[in-house]
C-alpha positions as CSV (number, residue, x, y, z in Angstrom):
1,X,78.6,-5.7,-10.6
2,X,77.3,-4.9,-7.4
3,X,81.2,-4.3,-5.7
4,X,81.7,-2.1,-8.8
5,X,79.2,0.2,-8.1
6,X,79.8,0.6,-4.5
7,X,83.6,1.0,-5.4
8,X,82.4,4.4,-7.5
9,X,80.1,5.3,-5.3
10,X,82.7,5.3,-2.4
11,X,85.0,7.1,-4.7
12,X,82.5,10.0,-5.8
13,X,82.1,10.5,-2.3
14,X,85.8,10.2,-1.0
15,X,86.5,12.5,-4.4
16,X,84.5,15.3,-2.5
17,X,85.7,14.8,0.8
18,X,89.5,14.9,-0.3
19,X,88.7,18.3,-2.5
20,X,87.1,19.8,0.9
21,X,89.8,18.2,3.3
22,X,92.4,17.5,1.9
23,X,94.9,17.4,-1.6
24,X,98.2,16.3,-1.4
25,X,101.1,16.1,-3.8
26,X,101.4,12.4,-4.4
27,X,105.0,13.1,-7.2
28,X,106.5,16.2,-8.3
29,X,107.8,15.6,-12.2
30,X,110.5,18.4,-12.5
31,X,108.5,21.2,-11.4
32,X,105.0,19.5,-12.2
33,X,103.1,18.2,-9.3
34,X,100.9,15.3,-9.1
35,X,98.0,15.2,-6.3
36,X,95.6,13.3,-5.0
37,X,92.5,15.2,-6.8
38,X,94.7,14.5,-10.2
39,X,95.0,11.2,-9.4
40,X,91.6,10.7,-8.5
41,X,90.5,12.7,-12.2
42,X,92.7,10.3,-13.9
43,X,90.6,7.3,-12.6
44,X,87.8,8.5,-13.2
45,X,89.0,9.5,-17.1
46,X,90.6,6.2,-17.6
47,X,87.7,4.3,-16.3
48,X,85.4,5.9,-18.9
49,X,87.6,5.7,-22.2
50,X,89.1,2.4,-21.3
51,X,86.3,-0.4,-20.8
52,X,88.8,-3.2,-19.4
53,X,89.9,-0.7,-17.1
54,X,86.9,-1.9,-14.9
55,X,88.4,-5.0,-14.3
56,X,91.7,-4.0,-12.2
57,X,91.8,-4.2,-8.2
58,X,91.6,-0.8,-6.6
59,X,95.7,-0.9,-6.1
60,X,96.0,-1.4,-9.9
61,X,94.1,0.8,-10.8
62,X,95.8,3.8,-8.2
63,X,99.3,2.2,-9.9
64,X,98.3,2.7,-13.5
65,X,96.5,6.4,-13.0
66,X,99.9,7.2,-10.8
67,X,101.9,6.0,-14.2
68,X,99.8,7.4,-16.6
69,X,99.5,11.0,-15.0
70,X,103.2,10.6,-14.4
71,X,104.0,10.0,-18.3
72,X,101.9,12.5,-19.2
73,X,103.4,14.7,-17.4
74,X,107.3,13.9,-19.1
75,X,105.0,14.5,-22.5
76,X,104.3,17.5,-21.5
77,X,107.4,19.1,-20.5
78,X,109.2,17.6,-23.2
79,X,106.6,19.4,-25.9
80,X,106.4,22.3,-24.4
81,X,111.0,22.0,-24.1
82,X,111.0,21.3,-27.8
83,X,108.1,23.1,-29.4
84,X,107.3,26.9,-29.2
85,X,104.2,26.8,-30.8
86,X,102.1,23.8,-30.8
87,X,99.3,24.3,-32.8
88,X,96.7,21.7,-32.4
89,X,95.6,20.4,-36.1
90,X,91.8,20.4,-35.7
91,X,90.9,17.9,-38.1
92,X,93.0,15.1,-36.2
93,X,90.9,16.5,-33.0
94,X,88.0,16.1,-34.5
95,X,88.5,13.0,-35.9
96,X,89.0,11.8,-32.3
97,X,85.7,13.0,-31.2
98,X,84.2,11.6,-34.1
99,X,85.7,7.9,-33.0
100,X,84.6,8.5,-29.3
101,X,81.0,9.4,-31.1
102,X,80.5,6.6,-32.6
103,X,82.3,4.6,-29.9
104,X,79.6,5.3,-27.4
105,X,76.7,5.2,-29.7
106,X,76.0,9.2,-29.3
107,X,74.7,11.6,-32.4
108,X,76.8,14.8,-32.0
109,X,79.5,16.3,-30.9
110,X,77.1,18.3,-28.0
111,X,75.7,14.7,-26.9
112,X,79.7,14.0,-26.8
113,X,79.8,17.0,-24.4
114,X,77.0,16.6,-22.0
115,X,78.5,13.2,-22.1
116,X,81.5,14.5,-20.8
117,X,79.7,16.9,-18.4
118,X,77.7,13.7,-16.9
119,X,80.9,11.7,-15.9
120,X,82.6,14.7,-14.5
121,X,84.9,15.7,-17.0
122,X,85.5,19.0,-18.8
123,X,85.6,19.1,-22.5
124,X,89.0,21.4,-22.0
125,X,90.6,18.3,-20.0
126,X,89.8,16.1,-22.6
127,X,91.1,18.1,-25.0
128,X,94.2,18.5,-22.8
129,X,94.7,14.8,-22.4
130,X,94.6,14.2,-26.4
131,X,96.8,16.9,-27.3
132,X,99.9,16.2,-25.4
């Protein structure tokens, strides 16, 4: 437990040192670019919503954020490619809130966004990540 929190501790801190020093593309998806900051953002995001993701060496967990940014990416140009107008239907995005509510034991939706807010993430990313 004790490795664990030194490993997010080290990477809170390398986080703000490679947003100050450095960001650089990791892949480029057609014209979509992947970078170190959106790799970092993905671990962080996967580490929160997925509890076993705790459990994977620090190379496994770099190769499944690299993967799943990368797939996200191909789901998004292939929407955006077949789709005009994606309207989001808010009562399936709600109903994913809801789930992550009750999944961490909070009471409302604004306790579901300070949550967010404490572990770094924007509600508008969230809402990114669960609409494509």
């Amino acid at each position: 437990m004790r490795t664990l929190i030194c490993f997010f501790l080290y990477l809170f801190i390398s986080t703000s040192l490679v947003a100050s020093y450095e960001n650089k593309i990791l892949v480029k998806v057609n014209n979509e670019i992947i970078t170190t900051i959106d790799l970092l953002n993905e671990i962080q995001y996967l580490t929160l919503f997925n509890k076993n993701y705790k459990k994977f060496s620090e190379e496994q967990m770099i190769e499944l954020s690299k993967n799943s940014l990368i797939r996200e990416k191909i789901k998004k140009i292939e929407v955006k490619k077949n789709f005009k107008n994606m309207n989001i239907n808010e009562s399936y995005f709600n109903n994913i809130i809801n789930n992550y509510i009750e999944r961490f034991n909070l009471n409302s939706f604004d306790e579901f966004e300070e949550y967010l807010k404490e572990n770094n993430i924007k509600f508008n990313d969230f809402k990114k990540k669960n609409f494509y």
